[in-house]
C-alpha positions as CSV (number, residue, x, y, z in Angstrom):
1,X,15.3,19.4,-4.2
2,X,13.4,20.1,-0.7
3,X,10.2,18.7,-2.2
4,X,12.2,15.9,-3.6
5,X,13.8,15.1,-0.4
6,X,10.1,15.7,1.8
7,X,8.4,13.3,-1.0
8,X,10.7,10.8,-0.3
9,X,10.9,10.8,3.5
10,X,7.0,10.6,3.1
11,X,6.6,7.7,0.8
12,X,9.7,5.8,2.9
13,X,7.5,6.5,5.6
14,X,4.1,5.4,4.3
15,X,6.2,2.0,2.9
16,X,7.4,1.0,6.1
17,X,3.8,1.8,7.9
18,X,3.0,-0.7,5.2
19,X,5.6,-3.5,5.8
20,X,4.7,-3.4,9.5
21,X,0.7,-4.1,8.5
22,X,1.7,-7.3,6.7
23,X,3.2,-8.6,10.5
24,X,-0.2,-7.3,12.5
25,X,-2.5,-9.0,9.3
26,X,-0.4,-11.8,9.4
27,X,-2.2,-12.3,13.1
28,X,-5.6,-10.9,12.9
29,X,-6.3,-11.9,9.7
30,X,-6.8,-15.6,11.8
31,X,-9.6,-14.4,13.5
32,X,-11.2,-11.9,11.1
33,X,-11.7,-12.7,7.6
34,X,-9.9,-10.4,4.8
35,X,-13.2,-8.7,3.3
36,X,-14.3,-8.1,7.0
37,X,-11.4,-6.7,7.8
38,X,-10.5,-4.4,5.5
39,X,-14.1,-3.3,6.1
40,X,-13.6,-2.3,9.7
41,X,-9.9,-0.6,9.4
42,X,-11.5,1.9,6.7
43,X,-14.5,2.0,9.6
44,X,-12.0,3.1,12.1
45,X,-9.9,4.8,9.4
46,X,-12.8,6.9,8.2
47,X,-13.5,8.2,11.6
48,X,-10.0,9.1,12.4
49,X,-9.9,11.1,9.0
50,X,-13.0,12.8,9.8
51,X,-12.0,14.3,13.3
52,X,-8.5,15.4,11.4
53,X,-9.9,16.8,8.7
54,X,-12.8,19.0,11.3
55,X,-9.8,19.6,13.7
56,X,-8.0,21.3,11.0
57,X,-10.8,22.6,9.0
58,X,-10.3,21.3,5.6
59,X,-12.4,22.7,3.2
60,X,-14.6,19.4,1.8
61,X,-15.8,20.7,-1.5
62,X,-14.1,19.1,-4.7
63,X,-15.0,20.2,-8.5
64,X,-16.9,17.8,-10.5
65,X,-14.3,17.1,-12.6
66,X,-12.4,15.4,-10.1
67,X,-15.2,13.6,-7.9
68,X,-15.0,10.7,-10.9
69,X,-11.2,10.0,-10.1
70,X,-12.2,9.7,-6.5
71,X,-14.5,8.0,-6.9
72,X,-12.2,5.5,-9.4
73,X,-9.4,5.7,-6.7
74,X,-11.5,4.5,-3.9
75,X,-13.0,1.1,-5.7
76,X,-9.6,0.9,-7.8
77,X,-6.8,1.3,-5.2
78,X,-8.8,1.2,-1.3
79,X,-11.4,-1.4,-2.7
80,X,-10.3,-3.7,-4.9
81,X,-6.4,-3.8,-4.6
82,X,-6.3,-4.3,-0.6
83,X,-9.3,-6.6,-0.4
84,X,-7.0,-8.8,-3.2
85,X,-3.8,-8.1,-1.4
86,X,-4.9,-9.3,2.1
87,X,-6.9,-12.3,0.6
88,X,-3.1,-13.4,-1.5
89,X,-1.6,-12.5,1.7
90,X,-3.5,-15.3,3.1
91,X,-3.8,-17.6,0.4
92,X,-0.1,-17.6,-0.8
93,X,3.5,-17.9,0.7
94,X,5.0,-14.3,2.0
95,X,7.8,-15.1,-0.7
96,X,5.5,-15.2,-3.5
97,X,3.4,-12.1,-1.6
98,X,6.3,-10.4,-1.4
99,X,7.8,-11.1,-5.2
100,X,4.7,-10.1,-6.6
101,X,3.9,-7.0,-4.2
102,X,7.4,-5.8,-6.0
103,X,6.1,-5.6,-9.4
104,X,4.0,-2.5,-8.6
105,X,6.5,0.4,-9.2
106,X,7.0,-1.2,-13.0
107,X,3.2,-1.1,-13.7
108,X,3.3,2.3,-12.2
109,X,6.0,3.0,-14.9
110,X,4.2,1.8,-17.4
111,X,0.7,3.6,-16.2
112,X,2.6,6.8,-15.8
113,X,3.3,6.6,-19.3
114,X,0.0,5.9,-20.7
115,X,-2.2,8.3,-18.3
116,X,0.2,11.0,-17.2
117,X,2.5,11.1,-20.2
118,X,5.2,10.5,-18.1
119,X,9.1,9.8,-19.8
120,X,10.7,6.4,-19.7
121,X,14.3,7.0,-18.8
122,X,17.3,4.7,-18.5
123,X,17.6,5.8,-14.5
124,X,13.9,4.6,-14.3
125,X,14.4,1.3,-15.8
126,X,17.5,0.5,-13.6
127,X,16.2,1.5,-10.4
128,X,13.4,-0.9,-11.0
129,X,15.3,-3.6,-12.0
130,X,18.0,-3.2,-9.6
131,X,15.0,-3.1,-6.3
132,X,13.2,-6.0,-8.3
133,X,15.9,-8.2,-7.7
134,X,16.8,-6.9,-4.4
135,X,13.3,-7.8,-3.4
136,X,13.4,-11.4,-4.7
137,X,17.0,-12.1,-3.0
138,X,15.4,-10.9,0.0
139,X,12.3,-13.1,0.1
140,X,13.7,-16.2,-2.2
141,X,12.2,-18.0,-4.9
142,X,13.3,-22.0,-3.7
143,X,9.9,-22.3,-1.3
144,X,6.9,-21.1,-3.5
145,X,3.9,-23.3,-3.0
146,X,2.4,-23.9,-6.5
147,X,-0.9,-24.8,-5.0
148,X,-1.1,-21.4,-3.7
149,X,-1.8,-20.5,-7.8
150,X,-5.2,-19.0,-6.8
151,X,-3.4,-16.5,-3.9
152,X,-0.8,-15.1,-6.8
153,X,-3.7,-14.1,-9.1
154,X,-4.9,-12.0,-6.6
155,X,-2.0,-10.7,-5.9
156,X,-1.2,-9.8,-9.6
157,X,-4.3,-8.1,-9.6
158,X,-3.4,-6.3,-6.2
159,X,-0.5,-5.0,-7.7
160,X,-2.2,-4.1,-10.6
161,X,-4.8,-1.7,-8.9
162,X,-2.5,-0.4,-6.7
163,X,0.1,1.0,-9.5
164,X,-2.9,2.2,-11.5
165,X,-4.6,4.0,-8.5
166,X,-1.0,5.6,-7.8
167,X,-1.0,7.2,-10.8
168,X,-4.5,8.5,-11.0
169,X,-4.1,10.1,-7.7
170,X,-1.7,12.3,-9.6
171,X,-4.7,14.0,-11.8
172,X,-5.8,15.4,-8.5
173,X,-4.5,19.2,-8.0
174,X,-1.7,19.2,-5.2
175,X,-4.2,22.4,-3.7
176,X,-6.3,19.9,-2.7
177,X,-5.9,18.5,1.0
178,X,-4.9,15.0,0.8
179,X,-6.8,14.5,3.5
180,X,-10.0,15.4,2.1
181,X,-9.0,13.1,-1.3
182,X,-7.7,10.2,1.2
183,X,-11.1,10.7,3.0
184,X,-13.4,10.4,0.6
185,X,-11.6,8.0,-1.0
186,X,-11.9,5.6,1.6
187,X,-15.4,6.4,2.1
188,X,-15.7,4.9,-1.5
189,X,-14.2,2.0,-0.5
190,X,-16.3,1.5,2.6
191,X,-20.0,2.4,0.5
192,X,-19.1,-0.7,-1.8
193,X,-17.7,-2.8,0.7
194,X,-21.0,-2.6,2.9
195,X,-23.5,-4.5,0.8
196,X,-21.0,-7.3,0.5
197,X,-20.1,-7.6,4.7
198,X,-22.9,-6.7,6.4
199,X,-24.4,-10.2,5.9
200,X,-21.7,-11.9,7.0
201,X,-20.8,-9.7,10.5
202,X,-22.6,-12.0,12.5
203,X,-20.4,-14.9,11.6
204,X,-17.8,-12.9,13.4
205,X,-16.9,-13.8,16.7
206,X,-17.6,-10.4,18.3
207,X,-15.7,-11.8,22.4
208,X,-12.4,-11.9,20.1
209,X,-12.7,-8.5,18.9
210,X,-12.0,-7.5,22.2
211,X,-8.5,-9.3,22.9
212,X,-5.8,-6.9,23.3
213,X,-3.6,-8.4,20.2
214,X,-7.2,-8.1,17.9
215,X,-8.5,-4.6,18.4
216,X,-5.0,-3.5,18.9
217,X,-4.4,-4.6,15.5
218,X,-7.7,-2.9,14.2
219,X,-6.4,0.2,15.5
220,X,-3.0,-0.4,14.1
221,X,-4.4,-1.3,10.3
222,X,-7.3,1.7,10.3
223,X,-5.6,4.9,12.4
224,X,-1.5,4.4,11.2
225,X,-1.7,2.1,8.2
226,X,-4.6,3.0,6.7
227,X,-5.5,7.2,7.6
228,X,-1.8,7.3,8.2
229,X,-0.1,5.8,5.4
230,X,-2.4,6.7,2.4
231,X,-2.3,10.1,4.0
232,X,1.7,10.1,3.5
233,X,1.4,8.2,0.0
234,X,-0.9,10.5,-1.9
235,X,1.2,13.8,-0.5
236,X,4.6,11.9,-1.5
237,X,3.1,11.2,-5.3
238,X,2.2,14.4,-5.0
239,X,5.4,15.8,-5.2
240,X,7.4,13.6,-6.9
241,X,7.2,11.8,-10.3
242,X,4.1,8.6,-10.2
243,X,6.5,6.5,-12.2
244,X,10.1,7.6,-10.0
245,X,7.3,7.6,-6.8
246,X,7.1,3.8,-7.2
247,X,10.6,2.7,-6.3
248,X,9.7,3.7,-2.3
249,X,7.2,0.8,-2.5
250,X,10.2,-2.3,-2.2
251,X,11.0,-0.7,1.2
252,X,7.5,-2.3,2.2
253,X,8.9,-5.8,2.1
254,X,12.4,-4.8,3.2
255,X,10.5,-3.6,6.8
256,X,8.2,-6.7,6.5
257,X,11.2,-9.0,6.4
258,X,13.0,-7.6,9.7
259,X,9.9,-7.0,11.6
260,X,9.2,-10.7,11.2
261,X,12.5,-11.3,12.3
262,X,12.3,-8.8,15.3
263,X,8.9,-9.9,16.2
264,X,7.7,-13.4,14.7
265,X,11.2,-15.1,15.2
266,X,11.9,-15.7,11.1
267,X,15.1,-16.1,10.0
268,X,17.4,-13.7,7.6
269,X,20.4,-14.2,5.8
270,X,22.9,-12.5,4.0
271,X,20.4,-12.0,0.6
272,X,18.3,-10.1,3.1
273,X,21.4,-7.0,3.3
274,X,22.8,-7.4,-0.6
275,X,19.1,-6.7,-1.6
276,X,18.6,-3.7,0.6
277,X,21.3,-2.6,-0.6
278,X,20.2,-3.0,-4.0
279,X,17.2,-1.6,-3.0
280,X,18.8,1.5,-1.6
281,X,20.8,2.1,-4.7
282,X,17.6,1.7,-6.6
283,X,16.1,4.7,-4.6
284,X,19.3,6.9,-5.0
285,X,19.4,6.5,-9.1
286,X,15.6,8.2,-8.5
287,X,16.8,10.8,-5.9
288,X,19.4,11.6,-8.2
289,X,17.0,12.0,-11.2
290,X,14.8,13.7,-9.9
291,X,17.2,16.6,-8.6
C-alpha cells in the first residue's frame, strides 16, 4: 500500500506540473514556434538532468536489451507525442485539447493489455469512464471549432504516443534510475529534433527570448515540466499498474482549468466541481484496486 500511495502522490504530482505547462505554452508558444520549443525545453531539460544525475552519481550504463526501448520511448513519447500535443494545443480549442488529452489513460488500458499483459477489470473500465466524462463536463463540448479538424488529429495522435510510451516505460527494470532512463530519453528526443530546427533558429526572434515572461517560461517547460515531471511519471508507472497509472493523467486538465481561472481570468462553472469530483472518484476505484 506505501508504494501505492507514493505512486500516486507522484503521478498527481507530475499531472498537475503538466496542467500548469498548458497555461505557460498557452503564452510562449506566441513567440516561439511548437517544434522550436519543445526543442529548447529538452535543451534546458537535458542539462538540468545531467548536473542531477553527476550530483547524485547515477550509474549511466544500461544493457542492450533495453537501449532499443529508450531509444523507442524518446522519438515515441518525448518526440513525437509533445511536438503533436503543443502543435493541437495551438491549432485547436482548449476544449477539444483537453477532451482529447483525456482519452490517454483508455489507450494505456488497452496497450497495457497488448504489451504488458495487463488484466482488464470492471474497476478499470469505470474509473475511466467515470474521469472521461468528468473531463468533458469540465471543459464542454458546445464551443468546438470544426475548422480546427487538422489540430484534433494531432492531438489523437498525441494521445496515442503518449499512452503507448507510458506503457513501454514499464519494460524498463525499476533498478534502473529514472533519471538515467528520463535522461537519455530526452536526449533521443533532442538528436532527432536537431536536424529538423536548426534551420529554422534564425527565424527566431533571439531580443524576445530574453523577456522575463519568455525565458521564464523556457525554464518553467525544461527544468519543472519537463526534467521534473517525466522524472515523477516514469517512477509513479513504475510502481503502480501502466493501465491503473493512467487515470492520474485527467488531473492534468483539472489543474489546467483553475490555473486559467487563477491566472488568465477564464471562467468556471459548476461542471468544473461535479467532474472533479468524478474525476476524484475515478482515482479512488484505482487506489482501492490496487491495495
Amino acid at each position: 500500500m506505501k508504494n501505492t500511495l507514493l505512486g500516486s502522490i507522484y503521478l498527481i504530482l507530475a499531472s498537475s506540473i503538466w496542467g500548469g505547462m498548458y497555461v505557460v505554452v498557452k503564452v510562449v508558444v506566441a513567440f516561439i514556434p511548437p517544434l522550436e520549443l519543445v526543442w529548447l525545453r529538452y535543451l534546458i531539460a537535458i542539462l538540468a538532468l545531467l548536473l542531477i544525475g553527476f550530483v547524485t552519481k547515477q550509474k549511466w550504463r544500461i544493457e542492450k536489451r533495453f537501449i532499443w526501448i529508450i531509444i523507442a520511448i524518446g522519438i515515441i513519447g518525448n518526440a513525437i507525442s509533445i511536438v503533436a500535443q503543443e502543435t493541437g494545443t495551438m491549432l485547436s480549442t482548449a476544449q477539444m485539447g483537453a477532451i482529447i488529452t483525456a482519452s490517454t489513460p483508455a489507450f494505456m488500458v488497452i496497450f497495457a493489455r497488448l504489451i504488458l499483459k495487463e488484466s482488464l477489470t470492471i474497476k478499470k473500465g469505470i474509473s475511466v469512464c467515470l474521469a472521461t466524462i468528468g473531463v468533458i463536463l469540465i471543459v464542454g463540448i458546445g464551443d468546438i471549432n470544426l475548422s480546427s479538424s487538422l489540430g484534433g488529429v494531432s492531438l489523437v495522435i498525441a494521445a496515442l504516443t503518449w499512452a503507448l510510451m507510458s506503457v513501454l516505460v514499464k519494460r524498463i527494470p525499476s533498478s534502473y534510475s529514472q533519471i538515467v532512463v528520463t535522461t537519455y530519453s530526452i536526449l533521443v528526443a533532442l538528436i532527432v529534433l536537431t536536424p529538423f530546427v536548426l534551420p529554422r533558429l534564425p527565424e527566431l526572434n533571439m531580443t524576445q527570448l530574453t523577456h522575463p515572461t519568455i525565458w521564464g517560461g523556457l525554464l518553467y517547460l525544461g527544468v519543472i515540466s519537463t526534467a521534473g515531471g517525466f522524472l515523477l511519471w516514469n517512477r509513479g508507472l513504475q510502481m503502480l499498474n501502466a493501465s491503473s497509472g493512467g487515470i492520474y493523467f485527467f488531473f492534468q486538465p483539472v489543474v489546467g482549468t483553475l490555473l486559467g481561472w487563477l491566472l488568465l481570468d477564464e471562467k468556471i462553472g459548476v461542471m468544473f466541481w461535479i467532474g472533479s469530483v468524478l474525476i476524484l472518484i475515478g482515482v479512488l476505484f484505482v487506489l482501492k484496486e490496487e491495495k
